[in-house]
N, C-alpha and C positions, 0 to 999 in steps of 0.2 A: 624351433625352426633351425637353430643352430646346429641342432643334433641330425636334422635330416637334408644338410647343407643347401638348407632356403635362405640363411643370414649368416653372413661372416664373422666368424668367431669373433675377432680383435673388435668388429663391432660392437657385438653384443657385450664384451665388455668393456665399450669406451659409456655405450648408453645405459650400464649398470652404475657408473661414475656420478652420473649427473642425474641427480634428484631432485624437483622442483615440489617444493613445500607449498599446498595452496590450501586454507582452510576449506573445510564445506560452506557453502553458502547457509548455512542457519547462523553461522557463526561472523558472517559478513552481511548480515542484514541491510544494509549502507548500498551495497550493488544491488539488490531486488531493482528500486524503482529506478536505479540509471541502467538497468537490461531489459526492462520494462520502457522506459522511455524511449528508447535506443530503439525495441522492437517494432513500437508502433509506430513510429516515423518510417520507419522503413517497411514495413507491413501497407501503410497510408500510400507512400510513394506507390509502392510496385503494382496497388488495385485502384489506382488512384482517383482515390475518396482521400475527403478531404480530413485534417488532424483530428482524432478522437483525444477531447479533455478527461482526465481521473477524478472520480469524486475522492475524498478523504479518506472512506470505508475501503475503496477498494484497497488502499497502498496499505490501509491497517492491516488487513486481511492478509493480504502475501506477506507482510514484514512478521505477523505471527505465527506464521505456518513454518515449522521446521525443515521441509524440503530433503525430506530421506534420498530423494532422486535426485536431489542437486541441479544443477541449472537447464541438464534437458526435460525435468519435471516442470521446471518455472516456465520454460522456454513452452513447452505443450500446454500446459494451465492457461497461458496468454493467448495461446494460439486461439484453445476452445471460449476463450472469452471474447475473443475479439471477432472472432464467427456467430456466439452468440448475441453480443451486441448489436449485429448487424449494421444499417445504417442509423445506431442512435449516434448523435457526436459524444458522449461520454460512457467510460467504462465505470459502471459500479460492481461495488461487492456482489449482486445476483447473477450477474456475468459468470462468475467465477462456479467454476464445478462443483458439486456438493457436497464433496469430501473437506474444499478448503472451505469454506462457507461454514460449513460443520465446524470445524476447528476454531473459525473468528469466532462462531456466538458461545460453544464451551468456553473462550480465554474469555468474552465478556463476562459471561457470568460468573467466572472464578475474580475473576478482575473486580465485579462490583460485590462478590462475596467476601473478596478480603477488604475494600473498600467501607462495609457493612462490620466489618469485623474491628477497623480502627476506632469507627464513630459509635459501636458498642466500647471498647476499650475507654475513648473520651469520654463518654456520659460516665463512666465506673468511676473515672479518675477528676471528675468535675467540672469537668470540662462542657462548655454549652455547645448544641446543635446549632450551624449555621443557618440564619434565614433564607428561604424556599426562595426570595427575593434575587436573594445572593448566590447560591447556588446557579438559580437559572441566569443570569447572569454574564457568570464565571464558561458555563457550558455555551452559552450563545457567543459569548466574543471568542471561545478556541473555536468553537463552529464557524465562525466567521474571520477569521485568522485563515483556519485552513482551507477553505473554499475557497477565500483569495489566492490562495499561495498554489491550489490545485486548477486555477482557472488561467495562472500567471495573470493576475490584474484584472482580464477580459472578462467586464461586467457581462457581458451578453452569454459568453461560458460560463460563466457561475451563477448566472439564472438559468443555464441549461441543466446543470447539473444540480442543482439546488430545487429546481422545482417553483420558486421564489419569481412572482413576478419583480418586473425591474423598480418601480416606486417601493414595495416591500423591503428590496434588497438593500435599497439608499436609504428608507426609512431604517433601519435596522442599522447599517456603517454607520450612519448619523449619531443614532441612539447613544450606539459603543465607543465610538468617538474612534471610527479605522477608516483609515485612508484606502484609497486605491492607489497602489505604486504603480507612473509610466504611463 
């Protein structure tokens, strides 16, 4: 542009000067769900319908996806999620287009492949198998952690998004001994 006098020389090198350092967003996993959060509030506002809740899967999902496209691929991936959500009140991982969807259940199963690979390692080394008891457990109180933490508190969102009628859902906080914060 400089060369076909579109931009002022002295410009072009005042804005050769100043380089702004911004990682890729695979590398800031931490921004996904606050541009993610950010969008649908303001996606809500503007068709206004009212707040859509996140289930757990969905925030895995986008937090494991690398993002070659960086945040106008994040920024498009939500858009088509939140079109095909439609009017449910929460987004989950099926929302999400089928490339990323594709990539969450690959990193699952590499995830509980090496997973499978420590408690082979353990039995080699003498180590006992956890009981089935304990296990399920351990998986139902982070399930119930994060669906708290994904509904902010709101027992009636987290039986939306859980699927869980509401005695279930109290039968179950009881069990594990979790609070509702708020």
């Amino acid at each position: 542009m400089a060369e076909h006098g579109e931009l002022r020389r002295d410009l072009l090198f005042r804005l050769r000067s100043l380089a702004i350092g911004l990682p890729p967003l695979r590398e800031r996993t931490g921004d996904v769900k606050k541009r993610i959060v950010y969008h649908v509030d303001r996606l809500c506002k503007h068709y206004g319908g009212p707040a859509k809740g996140f289930s757990p899967d969905f925030f895995e999902a986008l937090e494991s996806y690398a993002w070659p496209g960086d945040v106008r691929e994040l920024i498009n991936a939500f858009d088509s999620a939140f079109a095909t959500a439609g009017d449910e009140p929460a987004l989950f991982r099926k929302h999400l287009p089928g490339h990323i969807r594709a990539h969450a259940a690959r990193a699952t199963f590499k995830e509980n492949d090496s997973r499978d690979a420590q408690i082979d390692q353990d039995l080699r080394h003498g180590h006992s198998l956890p009981k089935l008891k304990d296990l399920k457990k351990t998986v139902e109180q982070r399930y119930l952690h994060n669906l708290l933490v994904s509904a902010d508190g709101d027992i009636k969102k987290a039986c939306e998004i859980s699927g869980l009628s509401r005695s279930r859902l109290y039968g179950l906080l009881k069990e594990h001994d979790q609070h509702v914060s708020g």
